[in-house]
N, C-alpha and C positions, 0 to 999 in steps of 0.2 A: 841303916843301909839295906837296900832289896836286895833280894835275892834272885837269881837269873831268870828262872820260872817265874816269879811275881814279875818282875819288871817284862817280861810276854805278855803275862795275860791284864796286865795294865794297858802295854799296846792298844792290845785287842779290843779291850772294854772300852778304851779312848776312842777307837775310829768305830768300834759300834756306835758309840751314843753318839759322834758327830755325825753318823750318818742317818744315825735314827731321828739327830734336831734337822739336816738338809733335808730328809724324807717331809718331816713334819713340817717343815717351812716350805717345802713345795704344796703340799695337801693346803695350807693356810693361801697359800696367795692361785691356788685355782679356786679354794673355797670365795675368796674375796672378790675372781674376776668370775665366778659363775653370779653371786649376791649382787654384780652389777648388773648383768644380765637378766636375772630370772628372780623370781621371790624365791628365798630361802624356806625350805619344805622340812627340814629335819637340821637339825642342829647337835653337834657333835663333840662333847668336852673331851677334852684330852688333858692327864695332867702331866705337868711336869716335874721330874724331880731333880737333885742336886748331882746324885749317883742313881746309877742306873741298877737295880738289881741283877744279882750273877744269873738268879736262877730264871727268869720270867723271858719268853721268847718274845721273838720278833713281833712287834704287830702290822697285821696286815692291812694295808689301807683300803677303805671301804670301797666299791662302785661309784662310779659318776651314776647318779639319778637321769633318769634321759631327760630330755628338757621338753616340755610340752611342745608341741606347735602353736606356735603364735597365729592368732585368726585378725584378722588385718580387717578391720569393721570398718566395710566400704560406703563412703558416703551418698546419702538418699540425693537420686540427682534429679539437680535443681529443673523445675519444670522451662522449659525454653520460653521466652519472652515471645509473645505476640509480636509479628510483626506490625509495626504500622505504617496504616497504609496512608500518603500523602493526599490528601484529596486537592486534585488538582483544579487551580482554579476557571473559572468557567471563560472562554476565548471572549474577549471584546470586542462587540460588535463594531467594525470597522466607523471610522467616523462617516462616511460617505452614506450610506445605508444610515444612518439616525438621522442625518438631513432628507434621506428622499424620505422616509417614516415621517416624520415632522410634516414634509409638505403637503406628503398623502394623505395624512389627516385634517389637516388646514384647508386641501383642496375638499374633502366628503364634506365639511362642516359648513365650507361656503357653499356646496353643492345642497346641504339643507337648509341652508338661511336663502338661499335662493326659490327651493320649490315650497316654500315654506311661503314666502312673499308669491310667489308663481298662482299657489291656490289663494290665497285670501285676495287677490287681481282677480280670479278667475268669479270667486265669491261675491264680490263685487260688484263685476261685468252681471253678474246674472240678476242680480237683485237690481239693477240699475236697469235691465231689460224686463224684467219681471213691470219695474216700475211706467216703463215710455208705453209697455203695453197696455197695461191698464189704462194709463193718461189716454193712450190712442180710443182706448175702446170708450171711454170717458165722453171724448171729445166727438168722436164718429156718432156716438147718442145725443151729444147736443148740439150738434152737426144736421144731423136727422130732422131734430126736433125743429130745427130754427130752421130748417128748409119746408118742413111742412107749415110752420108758419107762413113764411113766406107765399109760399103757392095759395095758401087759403086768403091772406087778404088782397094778394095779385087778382087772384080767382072775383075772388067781390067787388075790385076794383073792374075787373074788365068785364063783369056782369052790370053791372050799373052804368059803366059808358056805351055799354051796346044798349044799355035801356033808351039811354037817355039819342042815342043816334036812329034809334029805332026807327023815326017816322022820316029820316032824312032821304034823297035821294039814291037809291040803289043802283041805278043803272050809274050816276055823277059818279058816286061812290068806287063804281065797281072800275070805270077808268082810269079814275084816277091812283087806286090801289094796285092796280095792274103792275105799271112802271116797277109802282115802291116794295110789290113782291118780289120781282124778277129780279131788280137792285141788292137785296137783303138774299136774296138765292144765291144770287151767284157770287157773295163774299161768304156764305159759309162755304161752297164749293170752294173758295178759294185759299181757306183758309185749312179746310181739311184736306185740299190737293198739298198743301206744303208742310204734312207732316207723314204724309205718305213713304215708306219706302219702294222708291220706282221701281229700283233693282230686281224686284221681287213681280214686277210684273210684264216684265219682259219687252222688248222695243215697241210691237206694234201700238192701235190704240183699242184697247179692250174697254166695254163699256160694262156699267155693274146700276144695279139699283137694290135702295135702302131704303125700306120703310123706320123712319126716325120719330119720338116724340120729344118736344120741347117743352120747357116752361120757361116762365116770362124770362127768369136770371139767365136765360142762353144754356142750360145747364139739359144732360138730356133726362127724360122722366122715366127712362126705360132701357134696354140697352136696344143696339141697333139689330133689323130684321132684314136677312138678305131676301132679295125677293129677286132678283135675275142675277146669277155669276159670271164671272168673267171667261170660267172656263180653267181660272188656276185657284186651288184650293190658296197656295201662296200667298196669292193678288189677294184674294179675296180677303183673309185675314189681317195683310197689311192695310187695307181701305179700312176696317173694321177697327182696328187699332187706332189709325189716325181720326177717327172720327170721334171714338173716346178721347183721346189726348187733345182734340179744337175745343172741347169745352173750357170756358163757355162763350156758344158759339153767337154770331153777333145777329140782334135782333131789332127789328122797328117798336118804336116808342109806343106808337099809337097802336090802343089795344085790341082797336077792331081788325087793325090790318093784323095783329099778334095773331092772331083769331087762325089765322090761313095756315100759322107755323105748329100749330098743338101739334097735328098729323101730318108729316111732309112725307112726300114716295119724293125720295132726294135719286134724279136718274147723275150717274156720274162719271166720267174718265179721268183715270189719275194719271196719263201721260200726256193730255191735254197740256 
């Protein structure tokens, strides 16, 4: 059985050590919510016993450790995406505009297949005149040639019939040629009056003379020589023109009376 003093200082001892274990079980569960928190830096045995010694004081419970600063490791920011850019597509050309395209180049290509044929026509025409001229100049030489044939054996011929008339009546001769010159005169006058432009020589009747030479063909041997004018330079050219364009002009057969035409002074009125 205790004693009344002992049974005090049992009290006593009793709610020391429960307050010393509620001390210690507080110190454990701040210890456990700081270990959640933070890494554990220092570690702290405590022991326990069954009875608590009379003589050993209080223990004092240690400092909280301060708790580092937490450094919050910001992340490397991401580099921004390139925008992309849509490349727009390119506007279509209206359909109206690729037909007149079309036709403006169908129209250039017929426009070179045209001048394309245009020169090689042209090419052509030249070489085809190249040719007529030549033929012409060809022809005007054997033109020549076969005219002065002609004249040389006209010429022989009407030298041999004048031979052969020679001894014949002159004066017979000379009447009866008369007629058959004046006949043959007045059809080349007549013939060269109707190629005449009158117009050109005015109403009245203006008279002109032309020294003319012939050969046998009617053809002239020379060109014509004006030997009296009209008085109009006009006139005068018009006579001169028509008298080239009567060849060839109309002659007697017979070579003696020819005789009389080699040299004519042809006197003339073209409004006659």
């Amino acid at each position: 059985m205790l004693r009344k003093h002992e049974n005090t200082d049992s009290w006593k001892a009793g709610g020391l050590a429960i307050a010393v274990h509620v001390l210690l079980l507080g110190a454990m569960l701040v210890s456990f919510n700081w270990k959640a928190a933070h890494p554990v830096l220092n570690v702290t045995e405590v022991e326990l016993w069954d009875k608590l010694p009379a003589a050993k004081p209080v223990l004092q419970p240690q400092p909280k450790p301060e708790p580092k600063p937490v450094i919050e490791e910001k992340p490397e920011p991401k580099p921004e995406p390139k925008p992309i850019v849509e490349e727009k597509p390119e506007p279509e050309q209206p359909k109206v505009d690729i037909a007149l395209e079309n036709k403006k180049k169908k129209l250039e290509q017929q426009a070179k297949i045209e001048l394309e044929k245009n020169k090689k026509a042209e090419l052509a025409k030249k070489i085809a005149q190249q040719i007529r001229e030549e033929d012409l100049q060809n022809n005007k030489a054997a033109e020549k040639q076969a005219k002065l044939d002609r004249e040389k054996a006209l010429n022989k011929l009407q030298q041999d019939l004048l031979n052969e008339n020679s001894g014949a009546d002159t004066k017979t001769a000379s009447a009866a040629n008369a007629s058959i010159i004046g006949e043959y005169t007045e059809k080349i006058k007549a013939k060269i009056r109707g190629n005449v432009n009158k117009t050109l020589c005015g109403d009245g009747n203006p008279e002109l003379r032309f020294d003319i030479g012939l050969l046998p063909t009617g053809e002239l041997s020379g060109p014509p020589k004006l030997v009296k004018s009209s008085g109009s330079a006009a006139c005068d050219d018009a006579v001169e023109r028509a008298i080239t364009a009567s060849q060839p002009l109309p002659l007697p057969t017979d070579p003696a009376i020819y005789a009389k035409f080699r040299s004519l002074n042809l006197r003339f009125k073209p409004n006659e």
